[in-house]
N, C-alpha and C positions, 0 to 999 in steps of 0.2 A: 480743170482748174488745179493751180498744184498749190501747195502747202508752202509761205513765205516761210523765212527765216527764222524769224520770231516765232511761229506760231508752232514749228516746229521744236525748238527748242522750251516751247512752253509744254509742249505736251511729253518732250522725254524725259522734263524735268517731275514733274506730273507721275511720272512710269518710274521713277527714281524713287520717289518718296513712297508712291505707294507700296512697292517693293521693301522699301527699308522698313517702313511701318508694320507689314506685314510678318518681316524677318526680328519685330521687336528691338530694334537698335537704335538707339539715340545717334540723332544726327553727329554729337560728338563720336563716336564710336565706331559709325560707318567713316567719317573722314579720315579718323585716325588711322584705320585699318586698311585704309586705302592713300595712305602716305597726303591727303590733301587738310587742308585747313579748312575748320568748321563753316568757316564762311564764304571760302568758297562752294562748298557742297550746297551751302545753303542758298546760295545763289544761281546754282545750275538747278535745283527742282524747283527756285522760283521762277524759272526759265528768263532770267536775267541778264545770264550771259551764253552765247554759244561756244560751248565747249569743246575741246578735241575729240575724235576718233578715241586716242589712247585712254584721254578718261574716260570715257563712255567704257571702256573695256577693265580698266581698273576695277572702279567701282562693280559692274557687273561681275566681274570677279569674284570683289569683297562679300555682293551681296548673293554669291553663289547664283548667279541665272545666267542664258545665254544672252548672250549682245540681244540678238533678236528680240527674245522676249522683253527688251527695252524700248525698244523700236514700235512694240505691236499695236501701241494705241496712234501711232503716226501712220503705219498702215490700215490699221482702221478707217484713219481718217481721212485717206486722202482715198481710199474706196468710195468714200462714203463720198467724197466732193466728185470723182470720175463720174459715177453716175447717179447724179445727179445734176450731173451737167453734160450731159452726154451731148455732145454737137450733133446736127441734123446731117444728113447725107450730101442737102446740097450749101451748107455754111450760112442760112439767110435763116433758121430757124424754124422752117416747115419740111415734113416728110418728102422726099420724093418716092411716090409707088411707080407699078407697072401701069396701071391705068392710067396715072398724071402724064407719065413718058408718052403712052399713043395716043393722048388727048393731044400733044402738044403743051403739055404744064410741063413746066420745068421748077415748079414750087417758086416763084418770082412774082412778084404782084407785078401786075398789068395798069399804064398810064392809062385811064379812060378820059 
């Protein structure tokens, strides 16, 4: 299952702030220093808007990290949805082993 639009953009907004909070910066501060307006900053760590590639790189800039380490909680998360949802072998939601195959199972319910 993969990570909508939104959800992403919530969670690098999320990695934005936590980042700036951590570096002690007032959101005014960080914007500034990254040529954007307070409110839009404030709008991308409220994951409000999806943002550009380049801001994304700006700001990581400003706030001294790599891109990646903005990214990391999106890679977390969509780990975390891969498996977790890990599809079954034969797409109907049950195992198929070696014994089901020379049973004759192919993990399919059967019409009785």
């Amino acid at each position: 299952m993969h990570l909508n639009k939104e959800e992403i953009a919530k969670l690098v907004g999320q990695r934005i702030r936590e980042i700036r909070l951590k570096k002690r910066l007032t959101i005014e501060e960080a914007a500034h220093n990254a040529g954007l307006e307070y409110t839009q900053l404030s709008r991308i760590e409220l994951g409000k808007i999806n943002t550009s590639i380049y801001h994304v790189f700006v700001i990581s800039e400003t706030l001294e990290v790599k891109v990646h380490d903005v990214f990391r909680e999106v890679y977390k998360n969509h780990k975390q949805n891969n498996h977790s949802a890990t599809p079954s072998a034969n797409g109907n939601g049950s195992k198929v082993t070696e014994s089901n195959r020379h049973n004759g199972h192919n993990g399919k319910k059967r019409k009785v």
